[in-house]
TORKE-303439 format. One record per residue: x, y, z of N, C-alpha, C in turn; residue in one letter. Coordinates in nm, 2 decimals. Each point is the difference from the previous one (the first is absolute). Layout:
! residues N
<r n_east="X" n_north="Y" n_up="Z" ca_east="X" ca_north="Y" ca_up="Z" c_east="X" c_north="Y" c_up="Z" vexdren="A"/>
...
***
This chain:
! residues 121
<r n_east="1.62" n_north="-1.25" n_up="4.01" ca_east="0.01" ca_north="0.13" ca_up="-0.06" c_east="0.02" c_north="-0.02" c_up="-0.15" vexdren="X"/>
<r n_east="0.09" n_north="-0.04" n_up="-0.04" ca_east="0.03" ca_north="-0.08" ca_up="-0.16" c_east="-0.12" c_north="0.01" c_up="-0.08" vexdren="X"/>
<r n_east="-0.13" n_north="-0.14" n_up="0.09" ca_east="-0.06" ca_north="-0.06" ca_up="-0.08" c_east="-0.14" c_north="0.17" c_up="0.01" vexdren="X"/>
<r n_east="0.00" n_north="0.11" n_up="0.04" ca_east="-0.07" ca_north="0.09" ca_up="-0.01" c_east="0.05" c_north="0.05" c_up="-0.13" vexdren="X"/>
<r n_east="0.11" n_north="0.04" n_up="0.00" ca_east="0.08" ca_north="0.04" ca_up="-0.10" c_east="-0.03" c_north="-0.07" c_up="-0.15" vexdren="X"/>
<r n_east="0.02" n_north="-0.10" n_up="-0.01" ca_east="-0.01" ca_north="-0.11" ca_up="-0.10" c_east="-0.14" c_north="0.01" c_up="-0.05" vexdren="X"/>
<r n_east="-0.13" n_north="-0.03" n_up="0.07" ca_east="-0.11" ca_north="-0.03" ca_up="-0.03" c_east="-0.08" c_north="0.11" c_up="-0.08" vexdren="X"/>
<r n_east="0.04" n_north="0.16" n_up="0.02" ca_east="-0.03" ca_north="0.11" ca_up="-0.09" c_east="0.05" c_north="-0.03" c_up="-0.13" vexdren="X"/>
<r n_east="0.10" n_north="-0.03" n_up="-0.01" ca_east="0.08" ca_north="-0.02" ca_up="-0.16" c_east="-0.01" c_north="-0.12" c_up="-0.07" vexdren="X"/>
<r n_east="-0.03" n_north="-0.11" n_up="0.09" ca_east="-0.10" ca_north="-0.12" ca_up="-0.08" c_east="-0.12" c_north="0.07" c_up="-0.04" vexdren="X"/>
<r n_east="-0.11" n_north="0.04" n_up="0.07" ca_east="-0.11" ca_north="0.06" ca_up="-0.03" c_east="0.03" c_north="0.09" c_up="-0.17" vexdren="X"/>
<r n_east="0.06" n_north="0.09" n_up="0.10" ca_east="0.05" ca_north="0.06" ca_up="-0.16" c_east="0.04" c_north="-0.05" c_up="-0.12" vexdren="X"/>
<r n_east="0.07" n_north="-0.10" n_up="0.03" ca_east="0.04" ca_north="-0.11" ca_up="-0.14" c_east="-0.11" c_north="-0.03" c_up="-0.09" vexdren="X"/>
<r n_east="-0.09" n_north="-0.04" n_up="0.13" ca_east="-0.12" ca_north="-0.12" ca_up="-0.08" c_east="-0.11" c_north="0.11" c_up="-0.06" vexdren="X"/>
<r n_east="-0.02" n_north="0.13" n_up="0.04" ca_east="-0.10" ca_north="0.06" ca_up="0.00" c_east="0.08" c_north="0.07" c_up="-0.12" vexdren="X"/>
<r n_east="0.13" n_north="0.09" n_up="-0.03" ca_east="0.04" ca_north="-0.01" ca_up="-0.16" c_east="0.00" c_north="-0.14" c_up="-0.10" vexdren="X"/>
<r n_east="0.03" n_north="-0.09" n_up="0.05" ca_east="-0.01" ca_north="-0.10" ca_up="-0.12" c_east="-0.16" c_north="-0.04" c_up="-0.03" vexdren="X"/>
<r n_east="-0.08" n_north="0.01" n_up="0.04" ca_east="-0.15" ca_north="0.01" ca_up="-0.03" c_east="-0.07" c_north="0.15" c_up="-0.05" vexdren="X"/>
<r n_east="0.07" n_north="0.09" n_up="0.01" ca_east="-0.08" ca_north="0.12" ca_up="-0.09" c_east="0.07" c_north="0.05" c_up="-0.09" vexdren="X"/>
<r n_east="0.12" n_north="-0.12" n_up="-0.05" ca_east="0.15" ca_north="0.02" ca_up="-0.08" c_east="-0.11" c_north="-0.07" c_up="-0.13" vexdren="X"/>
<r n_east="-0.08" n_north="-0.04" n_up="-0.02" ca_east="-0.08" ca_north="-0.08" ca_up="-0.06" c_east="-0.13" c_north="0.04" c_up="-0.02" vexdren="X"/>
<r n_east="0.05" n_north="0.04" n_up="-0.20" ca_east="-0.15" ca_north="0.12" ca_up="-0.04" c_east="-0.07" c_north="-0.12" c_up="-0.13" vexdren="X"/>
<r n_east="-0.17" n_north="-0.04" n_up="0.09" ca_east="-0.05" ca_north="-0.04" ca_up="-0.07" c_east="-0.10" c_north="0.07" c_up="-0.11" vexdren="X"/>
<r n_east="0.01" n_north="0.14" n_up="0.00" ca_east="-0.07" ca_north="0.06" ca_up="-0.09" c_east="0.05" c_north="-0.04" c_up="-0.13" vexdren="X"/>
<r n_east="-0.17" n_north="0.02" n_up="-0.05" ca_east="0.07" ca_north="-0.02" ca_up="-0.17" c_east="-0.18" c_north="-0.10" c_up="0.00" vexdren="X"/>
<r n_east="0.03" n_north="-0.03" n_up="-0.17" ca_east="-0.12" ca_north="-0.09" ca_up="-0.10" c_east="0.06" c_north="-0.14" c_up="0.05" vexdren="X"/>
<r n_east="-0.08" n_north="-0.09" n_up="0.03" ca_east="0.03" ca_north="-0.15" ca_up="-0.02" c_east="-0.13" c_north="-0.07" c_up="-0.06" vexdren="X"/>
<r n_east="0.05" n_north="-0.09" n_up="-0.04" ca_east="-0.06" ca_north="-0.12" ca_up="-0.10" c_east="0.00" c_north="-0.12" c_up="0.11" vexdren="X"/>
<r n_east="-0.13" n_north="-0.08" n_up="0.00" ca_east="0.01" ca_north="-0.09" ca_up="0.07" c_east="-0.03" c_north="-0.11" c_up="-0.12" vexdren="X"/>
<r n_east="0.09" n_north="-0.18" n_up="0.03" ca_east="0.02" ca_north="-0.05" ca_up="-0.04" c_east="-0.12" c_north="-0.09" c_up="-0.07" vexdren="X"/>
<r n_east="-0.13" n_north="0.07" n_up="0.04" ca_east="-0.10" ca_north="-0.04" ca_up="-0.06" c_east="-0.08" c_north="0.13" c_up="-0.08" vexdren="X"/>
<r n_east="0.11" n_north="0.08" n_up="-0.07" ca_east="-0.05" ca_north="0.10" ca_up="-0.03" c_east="-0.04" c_north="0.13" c_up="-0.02" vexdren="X"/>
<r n_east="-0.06" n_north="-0.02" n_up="0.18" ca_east="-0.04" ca_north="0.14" ca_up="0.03" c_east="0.08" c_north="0.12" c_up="0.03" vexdren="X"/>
<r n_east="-0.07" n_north="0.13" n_up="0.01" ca_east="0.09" ca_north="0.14" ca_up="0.05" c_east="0.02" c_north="0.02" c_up="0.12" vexdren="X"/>
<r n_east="0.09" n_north="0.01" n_up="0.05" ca_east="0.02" ca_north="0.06" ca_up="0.15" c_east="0.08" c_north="0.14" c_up="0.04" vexdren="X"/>
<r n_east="-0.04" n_north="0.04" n_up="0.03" ca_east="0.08" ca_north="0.18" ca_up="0.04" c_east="0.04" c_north="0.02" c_up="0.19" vexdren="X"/>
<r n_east="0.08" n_north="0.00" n_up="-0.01" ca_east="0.07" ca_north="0.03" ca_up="0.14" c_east="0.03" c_north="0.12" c_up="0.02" vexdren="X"/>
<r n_east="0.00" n_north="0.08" n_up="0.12" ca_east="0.02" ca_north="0.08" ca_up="0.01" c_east="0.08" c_north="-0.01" c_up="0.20" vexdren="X"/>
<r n_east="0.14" n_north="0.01" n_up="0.02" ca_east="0.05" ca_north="-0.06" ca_up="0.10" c_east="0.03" c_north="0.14" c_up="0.10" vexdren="X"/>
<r n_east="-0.01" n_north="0.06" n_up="0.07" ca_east="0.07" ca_north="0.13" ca_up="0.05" c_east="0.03" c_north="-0.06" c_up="0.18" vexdren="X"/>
<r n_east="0.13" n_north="0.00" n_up="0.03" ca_east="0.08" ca_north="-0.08" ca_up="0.08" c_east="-0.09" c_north="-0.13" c_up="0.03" vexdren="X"/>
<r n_east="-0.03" n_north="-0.04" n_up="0.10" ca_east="-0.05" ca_north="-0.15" ca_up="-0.01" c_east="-0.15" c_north="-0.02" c_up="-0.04" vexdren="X"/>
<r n_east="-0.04" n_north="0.08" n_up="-0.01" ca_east="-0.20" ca_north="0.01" ca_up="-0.04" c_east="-0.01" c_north="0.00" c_up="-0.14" vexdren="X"/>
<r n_east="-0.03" n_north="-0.13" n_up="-0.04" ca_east="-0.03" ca_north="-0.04" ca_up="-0.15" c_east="-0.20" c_north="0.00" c_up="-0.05" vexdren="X"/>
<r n_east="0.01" n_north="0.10" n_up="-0.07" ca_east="-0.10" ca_north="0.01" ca_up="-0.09" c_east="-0.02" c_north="-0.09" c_up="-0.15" vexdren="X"/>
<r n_east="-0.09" n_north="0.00" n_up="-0.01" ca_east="-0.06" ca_north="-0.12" ca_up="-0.13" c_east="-0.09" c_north="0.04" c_up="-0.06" vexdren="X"/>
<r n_east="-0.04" n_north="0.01" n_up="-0.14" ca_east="-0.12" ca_north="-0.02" ca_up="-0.04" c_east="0.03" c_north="-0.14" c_up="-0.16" vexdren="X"/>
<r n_east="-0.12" n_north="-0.04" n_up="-0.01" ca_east="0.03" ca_north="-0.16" ca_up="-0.11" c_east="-0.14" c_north="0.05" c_up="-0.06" vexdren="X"/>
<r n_east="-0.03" n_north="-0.08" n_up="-0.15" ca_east="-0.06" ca_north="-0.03" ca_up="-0.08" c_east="0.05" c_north="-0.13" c_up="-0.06" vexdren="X"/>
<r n_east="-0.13" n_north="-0.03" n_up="-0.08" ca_east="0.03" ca_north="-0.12" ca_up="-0.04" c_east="0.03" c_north="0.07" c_up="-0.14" vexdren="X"/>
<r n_east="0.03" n_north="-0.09" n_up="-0.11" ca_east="0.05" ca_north="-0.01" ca_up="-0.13" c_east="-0.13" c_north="0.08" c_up="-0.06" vexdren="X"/>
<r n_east="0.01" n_north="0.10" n_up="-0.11" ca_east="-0.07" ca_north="0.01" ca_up="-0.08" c_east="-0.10" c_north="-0.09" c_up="-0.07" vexdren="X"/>
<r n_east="0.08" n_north="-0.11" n_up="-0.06" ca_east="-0.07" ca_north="-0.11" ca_up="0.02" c_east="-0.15" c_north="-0.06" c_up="0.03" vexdren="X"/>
<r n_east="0.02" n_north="0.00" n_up="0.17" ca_east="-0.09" ca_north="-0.05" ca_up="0.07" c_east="0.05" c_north="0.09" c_up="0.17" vexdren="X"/>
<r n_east="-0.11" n_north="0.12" n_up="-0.06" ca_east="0.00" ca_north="0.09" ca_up="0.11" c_east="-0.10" c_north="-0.02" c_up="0.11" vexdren="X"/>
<r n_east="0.02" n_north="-0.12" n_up="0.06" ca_east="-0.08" ca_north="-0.05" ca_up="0.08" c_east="0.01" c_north="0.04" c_up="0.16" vexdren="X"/>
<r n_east="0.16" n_north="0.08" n_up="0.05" ca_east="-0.06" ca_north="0.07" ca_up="0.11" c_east="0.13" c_north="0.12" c_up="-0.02" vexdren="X"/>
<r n_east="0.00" n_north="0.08" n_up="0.13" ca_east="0.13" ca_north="0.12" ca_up="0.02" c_east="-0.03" c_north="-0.01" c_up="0.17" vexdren="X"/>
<r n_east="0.14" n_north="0.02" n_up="0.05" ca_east="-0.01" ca_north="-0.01" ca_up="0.15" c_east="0.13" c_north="0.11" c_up="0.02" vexdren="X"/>
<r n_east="-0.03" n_north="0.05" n_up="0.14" ca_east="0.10" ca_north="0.09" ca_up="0.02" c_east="0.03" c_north="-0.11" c_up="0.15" vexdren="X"/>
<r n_east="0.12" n_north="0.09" n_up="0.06" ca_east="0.05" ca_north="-0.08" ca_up="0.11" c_east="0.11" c_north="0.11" c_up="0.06" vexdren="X"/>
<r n_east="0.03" n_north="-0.04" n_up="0.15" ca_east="0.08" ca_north="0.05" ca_up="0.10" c_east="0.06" c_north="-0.07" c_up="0.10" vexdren="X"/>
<r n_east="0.13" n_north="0.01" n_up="0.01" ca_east="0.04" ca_north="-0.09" ca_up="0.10" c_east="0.17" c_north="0.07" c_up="0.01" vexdren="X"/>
<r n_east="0.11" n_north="-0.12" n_up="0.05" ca_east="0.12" ca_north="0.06" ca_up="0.03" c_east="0.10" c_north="-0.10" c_up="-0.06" vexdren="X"/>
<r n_east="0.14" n_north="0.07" n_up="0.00" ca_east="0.09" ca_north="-0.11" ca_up="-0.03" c_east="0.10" c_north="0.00" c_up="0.16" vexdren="X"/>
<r n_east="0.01" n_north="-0.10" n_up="0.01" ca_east="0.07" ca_north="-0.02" ca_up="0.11" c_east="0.08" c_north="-0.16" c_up="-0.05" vexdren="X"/>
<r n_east="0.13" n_north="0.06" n_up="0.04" ca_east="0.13" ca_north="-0.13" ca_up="-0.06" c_east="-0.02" c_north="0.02" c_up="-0.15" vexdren="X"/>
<r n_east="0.00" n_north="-0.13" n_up="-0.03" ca_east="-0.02" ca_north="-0.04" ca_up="-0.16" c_east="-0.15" c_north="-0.03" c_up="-0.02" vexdren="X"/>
<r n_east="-0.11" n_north="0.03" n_up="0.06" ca_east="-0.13" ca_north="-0.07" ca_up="-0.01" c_east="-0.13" c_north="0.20" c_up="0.03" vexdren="X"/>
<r n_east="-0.03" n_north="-0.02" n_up="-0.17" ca_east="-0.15" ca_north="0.09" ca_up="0.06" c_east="-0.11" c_north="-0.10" c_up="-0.01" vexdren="X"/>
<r n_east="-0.10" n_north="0.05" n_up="0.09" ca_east="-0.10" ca_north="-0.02" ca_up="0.07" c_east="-0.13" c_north="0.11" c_up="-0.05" vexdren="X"/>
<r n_east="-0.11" n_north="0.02" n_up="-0.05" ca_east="-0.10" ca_north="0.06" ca_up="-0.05" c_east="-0.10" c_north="-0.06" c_up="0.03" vexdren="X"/>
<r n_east="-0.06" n_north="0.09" n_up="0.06" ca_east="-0.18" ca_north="-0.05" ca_up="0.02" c_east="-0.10" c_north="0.10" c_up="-0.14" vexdren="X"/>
<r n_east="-0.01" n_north="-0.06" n_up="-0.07" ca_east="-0.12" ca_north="-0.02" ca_up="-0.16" c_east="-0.12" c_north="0.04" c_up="0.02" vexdren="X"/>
<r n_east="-0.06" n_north="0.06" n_up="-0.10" ca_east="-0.18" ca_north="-0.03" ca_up="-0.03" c_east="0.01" c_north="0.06" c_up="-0.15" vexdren="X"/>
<r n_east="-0.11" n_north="-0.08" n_up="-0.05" ca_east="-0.06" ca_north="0.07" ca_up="-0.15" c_east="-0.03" c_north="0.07" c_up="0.04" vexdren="X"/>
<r n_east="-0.03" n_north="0.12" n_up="-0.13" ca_east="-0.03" ca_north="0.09" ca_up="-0.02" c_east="-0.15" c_north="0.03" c_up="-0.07" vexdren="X"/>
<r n_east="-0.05" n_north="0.07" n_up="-0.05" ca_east="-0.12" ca_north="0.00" ca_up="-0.15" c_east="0.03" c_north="-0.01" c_up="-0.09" vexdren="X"/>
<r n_east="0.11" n_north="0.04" n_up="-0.01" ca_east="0.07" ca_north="0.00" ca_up="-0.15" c_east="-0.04" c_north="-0.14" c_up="-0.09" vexdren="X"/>
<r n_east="0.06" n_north="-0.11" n_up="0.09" ca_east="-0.02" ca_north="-0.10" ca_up="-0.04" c_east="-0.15" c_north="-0.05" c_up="0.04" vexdren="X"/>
<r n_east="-0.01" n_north="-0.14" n_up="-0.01" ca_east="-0.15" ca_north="-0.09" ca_up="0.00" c_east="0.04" c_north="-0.07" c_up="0.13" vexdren="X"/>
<r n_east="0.10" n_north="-0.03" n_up="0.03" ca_east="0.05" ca_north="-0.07" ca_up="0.15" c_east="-0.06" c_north="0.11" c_up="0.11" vexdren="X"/>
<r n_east="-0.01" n_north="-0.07" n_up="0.13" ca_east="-0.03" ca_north="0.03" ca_up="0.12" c_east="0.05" c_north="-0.08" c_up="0.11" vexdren="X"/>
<r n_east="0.16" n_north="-0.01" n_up="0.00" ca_east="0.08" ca_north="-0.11" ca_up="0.06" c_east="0.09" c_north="0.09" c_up="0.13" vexdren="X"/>
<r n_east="0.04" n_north="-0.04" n_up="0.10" ca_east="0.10" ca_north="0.06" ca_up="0.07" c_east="0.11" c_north="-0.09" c_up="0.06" vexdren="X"/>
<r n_east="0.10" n_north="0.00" n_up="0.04" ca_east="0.08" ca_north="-0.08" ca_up="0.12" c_east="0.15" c_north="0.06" c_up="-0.04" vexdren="X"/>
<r n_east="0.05" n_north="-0.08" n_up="0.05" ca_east="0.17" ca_north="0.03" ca_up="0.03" c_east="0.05" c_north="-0.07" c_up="-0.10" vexdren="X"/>
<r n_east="0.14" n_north="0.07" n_up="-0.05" ca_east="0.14" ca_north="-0.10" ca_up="-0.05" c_east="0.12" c_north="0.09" c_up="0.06" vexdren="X"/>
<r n_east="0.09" n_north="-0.11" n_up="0.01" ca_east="0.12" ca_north="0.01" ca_up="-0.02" c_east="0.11" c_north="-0.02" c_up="-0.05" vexdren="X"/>
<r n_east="0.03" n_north="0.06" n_up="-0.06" ca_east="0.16" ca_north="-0.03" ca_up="-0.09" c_east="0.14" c_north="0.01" c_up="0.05" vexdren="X"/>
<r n_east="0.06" n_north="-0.11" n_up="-0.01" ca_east="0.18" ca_north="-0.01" ca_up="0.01" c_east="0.06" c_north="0.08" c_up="-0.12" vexdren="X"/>
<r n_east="0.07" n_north="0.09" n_up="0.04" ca_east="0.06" ca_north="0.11" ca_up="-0.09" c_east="0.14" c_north="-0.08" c_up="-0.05" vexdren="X"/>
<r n_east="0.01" n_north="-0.05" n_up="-0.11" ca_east="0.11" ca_north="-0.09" ca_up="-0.02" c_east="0.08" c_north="0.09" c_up="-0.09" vexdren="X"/>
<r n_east="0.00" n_north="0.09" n_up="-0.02" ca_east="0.08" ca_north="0.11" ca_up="-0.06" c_east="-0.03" c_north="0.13" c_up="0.00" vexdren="X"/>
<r n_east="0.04" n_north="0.09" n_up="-0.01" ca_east="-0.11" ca_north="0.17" ca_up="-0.06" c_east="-0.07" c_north="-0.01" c_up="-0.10" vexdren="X"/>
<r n_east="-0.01" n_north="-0.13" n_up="-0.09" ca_east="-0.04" ca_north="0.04" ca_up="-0.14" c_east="-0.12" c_north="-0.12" c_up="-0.03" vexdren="X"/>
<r n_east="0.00" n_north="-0.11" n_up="0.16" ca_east="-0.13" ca_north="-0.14" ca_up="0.01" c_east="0.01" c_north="0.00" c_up="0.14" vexdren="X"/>
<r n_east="-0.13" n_north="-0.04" n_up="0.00" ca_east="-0.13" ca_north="-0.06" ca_up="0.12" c_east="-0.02" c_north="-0.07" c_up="-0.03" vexdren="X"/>
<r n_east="-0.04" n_north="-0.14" n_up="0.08" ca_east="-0.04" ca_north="-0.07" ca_up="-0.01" c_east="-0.17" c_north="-0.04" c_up="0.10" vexdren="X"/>
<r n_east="-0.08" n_north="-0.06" n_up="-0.01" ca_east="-0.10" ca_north="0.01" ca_up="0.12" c_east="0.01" c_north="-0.16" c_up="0.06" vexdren="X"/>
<r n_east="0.05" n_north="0.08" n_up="0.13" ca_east="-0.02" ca_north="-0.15" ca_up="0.07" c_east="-0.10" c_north="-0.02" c_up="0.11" vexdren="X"/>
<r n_east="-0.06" n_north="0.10" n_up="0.02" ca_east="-0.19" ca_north="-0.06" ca_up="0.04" c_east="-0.04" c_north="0.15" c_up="-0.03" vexdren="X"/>
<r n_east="-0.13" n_north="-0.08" n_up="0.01" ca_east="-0.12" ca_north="0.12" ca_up="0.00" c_east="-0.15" c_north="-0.06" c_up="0.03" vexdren="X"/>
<r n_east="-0.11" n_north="0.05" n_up="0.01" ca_east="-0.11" ca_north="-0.02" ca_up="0.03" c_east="-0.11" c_north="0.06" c_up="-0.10" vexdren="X"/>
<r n_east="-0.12" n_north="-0.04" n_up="-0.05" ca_east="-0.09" ca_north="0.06" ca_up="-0.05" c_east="-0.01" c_north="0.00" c_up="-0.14" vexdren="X"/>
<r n_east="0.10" n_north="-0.10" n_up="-0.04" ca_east="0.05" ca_north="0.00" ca_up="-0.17" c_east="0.03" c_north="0.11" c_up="-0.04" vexdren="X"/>
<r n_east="0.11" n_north="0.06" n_up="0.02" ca_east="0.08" ca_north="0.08" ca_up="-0.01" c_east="0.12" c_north="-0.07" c_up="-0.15" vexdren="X"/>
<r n_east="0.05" n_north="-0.11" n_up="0.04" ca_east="0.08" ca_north="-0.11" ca_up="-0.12" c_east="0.05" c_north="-0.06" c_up="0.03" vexdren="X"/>
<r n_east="0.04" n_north="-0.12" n_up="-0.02" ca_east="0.01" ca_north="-0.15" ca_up="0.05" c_east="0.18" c_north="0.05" c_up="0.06" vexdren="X"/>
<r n_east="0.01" n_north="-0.08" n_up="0.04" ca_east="0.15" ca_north="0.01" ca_up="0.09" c_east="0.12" c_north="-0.03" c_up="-0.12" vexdren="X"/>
<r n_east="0.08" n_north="0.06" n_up="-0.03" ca_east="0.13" ca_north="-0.07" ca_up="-0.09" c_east="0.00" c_north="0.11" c_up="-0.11" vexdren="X"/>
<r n_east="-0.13" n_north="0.10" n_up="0.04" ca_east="-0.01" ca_north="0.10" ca_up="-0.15" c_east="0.11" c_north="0.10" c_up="0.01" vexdren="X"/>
<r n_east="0.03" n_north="0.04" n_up="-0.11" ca_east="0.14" ca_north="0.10" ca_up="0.04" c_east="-0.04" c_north="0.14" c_up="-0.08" vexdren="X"/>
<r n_east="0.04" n_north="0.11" n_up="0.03" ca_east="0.00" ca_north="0.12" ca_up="-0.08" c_east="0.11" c_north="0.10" c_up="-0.07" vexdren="X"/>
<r n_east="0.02" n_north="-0.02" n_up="-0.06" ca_east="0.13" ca_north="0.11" ca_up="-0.05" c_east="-0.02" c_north="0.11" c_up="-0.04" vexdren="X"/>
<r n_east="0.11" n_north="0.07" n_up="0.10" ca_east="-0.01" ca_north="0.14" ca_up="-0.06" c_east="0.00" c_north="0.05" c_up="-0.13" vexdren="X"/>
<r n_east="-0.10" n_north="0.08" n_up="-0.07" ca_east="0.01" ca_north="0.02" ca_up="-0.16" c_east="0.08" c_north="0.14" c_up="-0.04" vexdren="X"/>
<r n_east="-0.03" n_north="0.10" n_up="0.10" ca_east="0.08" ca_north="0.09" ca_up="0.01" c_east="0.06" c_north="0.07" c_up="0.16" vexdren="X"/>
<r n_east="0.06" n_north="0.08" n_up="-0.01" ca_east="-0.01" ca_north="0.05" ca_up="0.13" c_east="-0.10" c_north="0.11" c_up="0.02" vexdren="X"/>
<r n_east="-0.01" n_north="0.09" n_up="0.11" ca_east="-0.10" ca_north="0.09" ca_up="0.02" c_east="0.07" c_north="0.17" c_up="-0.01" vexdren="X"/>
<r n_east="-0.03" n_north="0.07" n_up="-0.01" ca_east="0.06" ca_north="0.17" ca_up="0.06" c_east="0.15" c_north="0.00" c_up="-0.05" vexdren="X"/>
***
Protein backbone atom coordinates (compact mmCIF):
# COMPACT_ATOMS: atom_id res chain seq x y z
CA UNK A 1 0.00 0.00 0.00
CA UNK A 2 3.00 2.51 0.96
CA UNK A 3 4.73 1.85 -2.34
CA UNK A 4 1.11 3.11 -4.27
CA UNK A 5 1.28 6.00 -2.08
CA UNK A 6 5.01 6.84 -2.75
CA UNK A 7 5.13 6.35 -6.55
CA UNK A 8 2.49 9.35 -7.37
CA UNK A 9 4.84 11.86 -5.45
CA UNK A 10 8.05 10.51 -7.02
CA UNK A 11 6.24 11.03 -10.36
CA UNK A 12 5.35 14.32 -9.20
CA UNK A 13 8.92 15.19 -8.10
CA UNK A 14 10.50 14.26 -11.40
CA UNK A 15 7.74 15.64 -13.56
CA UNK A 16 8.13 19.33 -11.46
CA UNK A 17 11.84 19.21 -11.65
CA UNK A 18 11.81 18.88 -15.51
CA UNK A 19 9.16 21.70 -16.36
CA UNK A 20 11.03 23.73 -13.33
CA UNK A 21 13.43 24.35 -16.28
CA UNK A 22 12.71 27.33 -18.83
CA UNK A 23 14.69 27.01 -21.99
CA UNK A 24 13.21 29.91 -23.73
CA UNK A 25 15.18 32.65 -24.75
CA UNK A 26 18.22 33.67 -27.82
CA UNK A 27 21.22 31.27 -27.73
CA UNK A 28 24.48 31.57 -29.42
CA UNK A 29 26.08 28.39 -30.41
CA UNK A 30 29.76 27.94 -29.95
CA UNK A 31 30.36 28.09 -33.51
CA UNK A 32 28.48 31.14 -33.90
CA UNK A 33 25.31 30.58 -34.99
CA UNK A 34 21.53 31.86 -33.77
CA UNK A 35 19.35 29.55 -31.96
CA UNK A 36 15.75 30.49 -30.60
CA UNK A 37 13.97 28.15 -28.30
CA UNK A 38 10.81 28.33 -27.49
CA UNK A 39 10.08 25.46 -24.40
CA UNK A 40 6.17 25.30 -23.17
CA UNK A 41 6.22 22.40 -20.46
CA UNK A 42 8.29 19.58 -21.99
CA UNK A 43 7.77 20.28 -25.95
CA UNK A 44 10.84 22.27 -27.18
CA UNK A 45 10.56 24.32 -30.28
CA UNK A 46 13.62 25.61 -32.44
CA UNK A 47 14.36 27.63 -35.21
CA UNK A 48 18.56 28.29 -36.28
CA UNK A 49 20.35 30.26 -38.96
CA UNK A 50 23.65 30.46 -39.78
CA UNK A 51 25.75 33.74 -39.14
CA UNK A 52 25.21 36.61 -41.31
CA UNK A 53 28.27 35.95 -42.44
CA UNK A 54 27.82 32.84 -44.32
CA UNK A 55 24.04 32.38 -44.49
CA UNK A 56 24.38 29.10 -45.84
CA UNK A 57 21.25 27.35 -44.26
CA UNK A 58 18.03 28.04 -41.43
CA UNK A 59 16.43 24.97 -39.92
CA UNK A 60 13.51 24.85 -37.69
CA UNK A 61 12.98 21.75 -35.30
CA UNK A 62 10.68 19.89 -32.71
CA UNK A 63 11.13 17.55 -30.12
CA UNK A 64 10.97 17.26 -26.07
CA UNK A 65 12.95 17.68 -22.96
CA UNK A 66 12.79 14.87 -20.79
CA UNK A 67 15.43 14.73 -17.57
CA UNK A 68 18.36 16.92 -18.50
CA UNK A 69 18.44 15.84 -22.36
CA UNK A 70 16.25 17.55 -25.45
CA UNK A 71 15.89 15.57 -28.34
CA UNK A 72 14.62 17.49 -31.84
CA UNK A 73 13.96 16.08 -35.11
CA UNK A 74 15.39 19.16 -37.86
CA UNK A 75 15.01 20.02 -41.57
CA UNK A 76 16.10 23.12 -43.59
CA UNK A 77 14.09 25.36 -44.51
CA UNK A 78 14.26 27.89 -48.05
CA UNK A 79 15.40 30.45 -46.30
CA UNK A 80 18.60 29.06 -46.46
CA UNK A 81 20.67 27.07 -49.57
CA UNK A 82 20.83 23.76 -47.25
CA UNK A 83 18.43 20.91 -47.74
CA UNK A 84 19.63 18.78 -44.73
CA UNK A 85 17.38 16.99 -42.02
CA UNK A 86 18.05 14.51 -38.89
CA UNK A 87 18.14 14.61 -35.21
CA UNK A 88 20.17 16.21 -32.21
CA UNK A 89 20.33 16.04 -28.87
CA UNK A 90 21.53 18.13 -26.18
CA UNK A 91 22.49 17.60 -22.32
CA UNK A 92 21.05 20.58 -20.63
CA UNK A 93 24.05 21.32 -18.33
CA UNK A 94 22.51 24.42 -16.94
CA UNK A 95 19.35 26.82 -17.94
CA UNK A 96 21.70 29.00 -19.57
CA UNK A 97 23.99 25.76 -21.89
CA UNK A 98 23.45 22.78 -24.05
CA UNK A 99 25.61 20.98 -25.05
CA UNK A 100 25.11 18.36 -28.30
CA UNK A 101 25.83 15.01 -27.61
CA UNK A 102 24.57 13.26 -30.84
CA UNK A 103 22.75 14.03 -33.74
CA UNK A 104 22.33 12.92 -37.33
CA UNK A 105 22.34 14.76 -40.68
CA UNK A 106 25.02 17.48 -39.78
CA UNK A 107 23.18 19.08 -37.65
CA UNK A 108 27.01 19.92 -35.54
CA UNK A 109 29.72 17.96 -34.48
CA UNK A 110 29.28 16.58 -30.96
CA UNK A 111 31.04 18.83 -27.97
CA UNK A 112 29.30 22.08 -29.56
CA UNK A 113 27.69 24.06 -26.85
CA UNK A 114 25.16 26.96 -26.89
CA UNK A 115 24.54 29.69 -24.48
CA UNK A 116 21.79 31.33 -23.60
CA UNK A 117 22.13 35.13 -24.91
CA UNK A 118 19.04 36.30 -23.46
CA UNK A 119 16.08 34.85 -22.03
CA UNK A 120 12.59 34.79 -23.77
CA UNK A 121 8.91 36.56 -22.60
Amino acid sequence: MARLFLSPIIVAFLLSATLAMDLTGDWRASTGENIYIRQIDNVVWYYGESTAKNENWTSVGYGTLEGNIVKLNWTDVPKGNASLMGTVAFNVTSDNELQVIDETGGWASKGVKLAKVSSGF
